[in-house]
N, C-alpha and C positions, 0 to 999 in steps of 0.2 A: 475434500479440499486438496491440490495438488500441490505435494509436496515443493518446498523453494529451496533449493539448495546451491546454487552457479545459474547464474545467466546474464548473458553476452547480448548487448543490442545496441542499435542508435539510440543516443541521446535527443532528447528535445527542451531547450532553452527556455522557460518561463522566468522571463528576469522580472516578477513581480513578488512582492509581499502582502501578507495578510489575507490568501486568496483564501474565498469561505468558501461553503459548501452549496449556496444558491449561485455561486461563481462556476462550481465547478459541474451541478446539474440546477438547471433552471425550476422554478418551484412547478409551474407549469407541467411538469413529465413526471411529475410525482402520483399520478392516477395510475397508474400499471399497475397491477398487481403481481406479474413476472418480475423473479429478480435479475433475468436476464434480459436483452435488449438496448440495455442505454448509453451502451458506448456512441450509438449516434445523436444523444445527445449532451456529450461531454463539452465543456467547455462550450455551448450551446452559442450563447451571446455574443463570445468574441467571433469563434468557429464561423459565423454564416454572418452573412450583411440582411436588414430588415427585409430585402425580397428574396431572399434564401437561401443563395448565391453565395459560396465558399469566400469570406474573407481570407484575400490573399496576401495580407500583410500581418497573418494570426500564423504562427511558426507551425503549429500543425498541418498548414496545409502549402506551407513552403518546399520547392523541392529540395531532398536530402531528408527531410524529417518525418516523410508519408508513414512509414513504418516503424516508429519509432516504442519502444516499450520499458526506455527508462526515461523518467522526469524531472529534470533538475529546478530547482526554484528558491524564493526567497523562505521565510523566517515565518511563522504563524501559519503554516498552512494549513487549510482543512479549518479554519475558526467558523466560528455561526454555530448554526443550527445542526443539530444531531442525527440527522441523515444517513441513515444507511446506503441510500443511492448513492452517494455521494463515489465511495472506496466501490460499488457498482460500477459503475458508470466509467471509473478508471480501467478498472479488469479487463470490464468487456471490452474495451476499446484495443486493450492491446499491452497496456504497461502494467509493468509485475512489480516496480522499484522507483519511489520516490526519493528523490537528495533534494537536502533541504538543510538548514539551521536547526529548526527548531518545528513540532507539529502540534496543533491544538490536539488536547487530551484524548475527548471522545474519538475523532479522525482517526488519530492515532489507535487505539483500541480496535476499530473498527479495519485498520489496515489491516493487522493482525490477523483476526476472525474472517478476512475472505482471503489471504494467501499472496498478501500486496506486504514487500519489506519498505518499511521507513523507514531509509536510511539518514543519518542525524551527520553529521560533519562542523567542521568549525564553517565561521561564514569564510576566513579567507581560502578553505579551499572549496567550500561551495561555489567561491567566487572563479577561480581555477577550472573546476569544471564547466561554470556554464560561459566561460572565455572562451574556451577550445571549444566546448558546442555551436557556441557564437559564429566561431572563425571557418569552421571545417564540419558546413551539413555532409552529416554522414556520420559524423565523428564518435565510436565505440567505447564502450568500457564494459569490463566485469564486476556486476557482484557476487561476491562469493562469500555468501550464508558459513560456509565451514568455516573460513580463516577471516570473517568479520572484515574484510580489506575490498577496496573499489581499484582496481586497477585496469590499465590504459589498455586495451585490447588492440591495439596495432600496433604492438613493439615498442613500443616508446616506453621511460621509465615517468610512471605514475603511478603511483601507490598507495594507496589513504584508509590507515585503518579503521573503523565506523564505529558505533552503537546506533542500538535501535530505543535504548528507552534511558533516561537519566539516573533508575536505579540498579546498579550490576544484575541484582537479583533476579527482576521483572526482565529485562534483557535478555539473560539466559535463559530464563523460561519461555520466554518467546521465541525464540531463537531455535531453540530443540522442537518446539512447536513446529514451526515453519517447515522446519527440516524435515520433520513426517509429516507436515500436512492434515496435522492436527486442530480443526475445530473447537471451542469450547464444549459441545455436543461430545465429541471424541475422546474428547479427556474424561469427561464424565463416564462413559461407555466404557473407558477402561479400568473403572473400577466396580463392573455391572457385578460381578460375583459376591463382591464383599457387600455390595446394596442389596442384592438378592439377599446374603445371607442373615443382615438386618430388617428385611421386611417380613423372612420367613418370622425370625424370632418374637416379632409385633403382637401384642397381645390384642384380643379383638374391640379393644378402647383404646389400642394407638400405645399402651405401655408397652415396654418389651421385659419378655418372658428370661426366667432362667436360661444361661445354656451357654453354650460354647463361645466366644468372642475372637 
């Protein structure tokens, strides 16, 4: 997983709430068995009109936003169903960092484990950022994973310091995670020796033998 530690991008405006995760890939594209591919079909239903054809009134395909790889939005994001596509489907397309209120659990969890920061803010400055997104396609910010803080990438003074999870705890854990671009898989692997040296000691019914600890 690649490490998230600073990054700078256009913003894109999603001033809705409650958005789930057949919102955010259609159940439809859930046959792949690659977990790569599905950025083009993020945001599937709004993104295109019934004959295929770019809905031009969906902010992602508005000019200023083409590029965009942070995602501001409302309150419950990521609710529904437990989708792994889902934090897929975001990646691939291009965004690393969701702002937001608030993100359903599993979403949440799932940001994590592919190298997407959820970032949490109060709503009134959720609200703040996705004004100036509103006003000014194009419109930049930094997050910055070290000092926990979103600020205004074009000189202006914005500043907004974040969490990613409601318990300090889980936050920093996460957090340090990100920063190396650590997996669940990886953090596991980092403790391969002391697991070796419990499997060595396994008796051949699974007890474990005398010896060193």
């Amino acid at each position: 997983m690649e490490p998230f530690v600073r990054l700078t991008g256009v913003v894109a405006p999603l001033d809705r709430i409650d958005v789930d995760t057949d919102a955010i890939v259609p159940a439809q594209f859930l046959k792949r068995v690659e977990r790569t591919g599905f950025g083009q079909f993020l945001f599937y239903s709004w993104r295109f009109l019934p004959d295929g054809l770019p809905n031009p009134d969906f902010v992602l395909n508005r000019p200023g936003y083409e590029d965009a790889s942070i995602l501001v939005t409302g309150r419950n994001f990521g609710s529904g169903s437990s989708r792994e596509h889902a934090p897929w489907a975001i990646l691939d397309y291009g965004i690393r960092a969701v702002i937001a209120p608030s993100f359903a659990d599993i979403f949440q969890k799932n940001c994590f484990e592919n190298g997407i920061a959820p970032v949490i803010l109060p709503q009134e400055q959720v609200d703040a950022v996705m004004e100036r997104a509103k006003a000014r396609p194009g419109f930049r910010l930094t997050v910055d994973l070290e000092r926990c803080v979103v600020v205004d990438a074009d000189g202006e003074s914005f500043s907004l310091p974040f969490r990613m999870h409601d318990d300090p705890d889980t936050h920093e854990f996460r957090r340090l995670a990100l920063l190396k671009g650590l997996d669940e898989i990886d953090l596991v692997l980092a403790h391969e020796e002391a697991i070796a040296g419990f499997e060595a000691r396994r008796g051949p019914h699974g007890g474990v033998l005398a010896g060193p600890r």
